[in-house]
C-alpha angles and dihedrals in degrees: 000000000000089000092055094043099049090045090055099039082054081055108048081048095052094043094045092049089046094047095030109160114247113239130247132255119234127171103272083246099060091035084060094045085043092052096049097057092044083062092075084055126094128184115205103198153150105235091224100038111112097226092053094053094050087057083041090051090051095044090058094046084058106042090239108168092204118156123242119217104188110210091193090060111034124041100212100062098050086053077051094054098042089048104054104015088040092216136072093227117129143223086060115163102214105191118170116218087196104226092013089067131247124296123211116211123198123179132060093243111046088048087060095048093054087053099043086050099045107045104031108212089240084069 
């Protein structure tokens, strides 16, 4: 079952770098306002897992410079994500509403639906 895992997972990242979404152009001005307010977003992900790339894939399309914490890889982001998400489910959205608190996001689709939300892709 590791053999087929780890052939599969070669093969969602090989099929997601060949067919990788362009980005998006936005004015210099919005990109910085928009990148500002992605700073306050974490993704907590495997790299070869399907439903993060999806949310990767729509992070790209939409020129979201959101940073990636993998929890198969460091330790201390999965403790992050268990502490505050209280599960070790990827992929998790962490995104921090300063004084409001921090939200923690599960699902693929429901992440791609904040961000697609959030930040239109008109801008």
């Amino acid at each position: 079952m590791r053999l087929i895992r780890l052939i599969l997972g070669q093969l969602i990242l090989l099929l997601n770098w060949a067919f990788t979404p362009r980005s998006i152009k936005r004015d210099a001005a919005l990109q910085a306002t928009i990148d500002n307010q992605t700073a306050s977003l974490t993704l907590y992900q495997y790299r070869a897992c399907p439903f993060c790339v999806k949310v990767r894939r729509t992070m790209k399309r939409q020129q979201l410079n959101i940073q990636t914490r993998d929890i198969k890889r460091c330790e201390t982001a999965r403790a992050e994500l268990l502490a505050g998400g209280g599960d070790l489910k990827v992929p998790c959205l962490r995104i921090d509403e300063g004084e409001a608190g921090v939200q923690w996001l599960y699902e693929s689709g429901d992440i791609v639906g904040y961000l697609e939300g959030r930040f239109a892709v008109g801008g």
